[in-house]
C-alpha positions in Angstrom: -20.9 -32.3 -60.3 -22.6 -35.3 -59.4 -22.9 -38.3 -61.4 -24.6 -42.1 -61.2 -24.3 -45.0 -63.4 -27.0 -47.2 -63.4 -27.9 -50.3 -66.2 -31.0 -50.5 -67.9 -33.0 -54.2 -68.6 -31.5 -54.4 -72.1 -27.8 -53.9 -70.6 -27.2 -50.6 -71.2 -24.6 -48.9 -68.8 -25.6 -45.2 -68.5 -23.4 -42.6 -66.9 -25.7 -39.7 -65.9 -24.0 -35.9 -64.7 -25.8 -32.8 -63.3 -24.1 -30.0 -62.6 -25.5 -27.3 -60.2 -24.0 -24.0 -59.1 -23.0 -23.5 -55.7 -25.8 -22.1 -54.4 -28.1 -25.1 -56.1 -26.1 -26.9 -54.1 -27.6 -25.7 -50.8 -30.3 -26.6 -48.4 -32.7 -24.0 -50.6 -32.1 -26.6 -53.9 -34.3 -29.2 -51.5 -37.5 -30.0 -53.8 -36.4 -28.5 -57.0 -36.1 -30.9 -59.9 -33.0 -31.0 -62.1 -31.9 -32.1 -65.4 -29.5 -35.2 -66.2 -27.4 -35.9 -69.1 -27.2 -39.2 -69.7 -24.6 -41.2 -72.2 -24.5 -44.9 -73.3 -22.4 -46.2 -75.7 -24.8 -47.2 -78.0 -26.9 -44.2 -78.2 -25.0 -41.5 -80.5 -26.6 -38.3 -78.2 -27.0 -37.6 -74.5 -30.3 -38.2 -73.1 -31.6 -35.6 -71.4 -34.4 -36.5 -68.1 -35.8 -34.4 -65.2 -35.9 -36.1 -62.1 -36.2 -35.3 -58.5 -34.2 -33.2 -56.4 -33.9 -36.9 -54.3 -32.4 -38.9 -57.8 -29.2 -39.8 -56.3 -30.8 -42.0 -53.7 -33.7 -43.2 -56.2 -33.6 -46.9 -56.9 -30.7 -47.7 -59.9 -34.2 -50.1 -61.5 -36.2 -47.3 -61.7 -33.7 -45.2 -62.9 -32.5 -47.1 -65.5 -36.4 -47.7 -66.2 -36.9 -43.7 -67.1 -33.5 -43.7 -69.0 -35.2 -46.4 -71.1 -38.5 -44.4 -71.8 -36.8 -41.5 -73.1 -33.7 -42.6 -75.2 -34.2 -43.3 -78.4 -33.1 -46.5 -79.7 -29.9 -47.5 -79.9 -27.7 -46.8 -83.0 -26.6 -50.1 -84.9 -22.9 -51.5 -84.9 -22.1 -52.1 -88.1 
C-alpha cells in the first residue's frame, strides 16, 4: 500500500491510500490509472479520485487541488 498526505488551500490534511495487488505492482501497471481513497478529518466519507499511474511524484498543490474538486464540503463542528 502506498499512501501520501498532501494539504489542500483551505487547510485540509488529506491522507490518501491505494492498494494494488502484486502484480499491479510491476513494470506492466506503468500507464494505468488507479483509484485513491482519501480521508480528512472534516469530511465524514472517503473521497474517492483517479489519478495517474505517476500520482506519487505529482505535485502535493495540484494534488490537494483535485482532492478539493471532488470532496464535498466539509461537515460542520458543532
Amino acid at each position: 500500500m502506498t499512501s501520501r498526505t498532501v494539504t489542500d488551500s483551505v487547510g485540509r490534511s488529506w491522507t490518501c491510500v491505494t492498494e494494488l495487488p502484486a502484480t499491479e505492482r510491476s513494470e506492466s501497471a506503468q500507464g494505468r490509472d488507479v483509484v485513491l481513497s482519501c480521508v480528512t478529518a472534516s469530511v465524514a466519507a472517503p473521497v474517492q479520485l483517479t489519478v495517474g499511474w505517476q500520482w506519487e511524484s505529482m505535485a502535493p498543490s495540484g494534488l490537494a487541488r483535485l482532492l478539493s474538486q471532488a470532496s464535498p464540503a466539509p461537515r460542520r463542528r458543532d
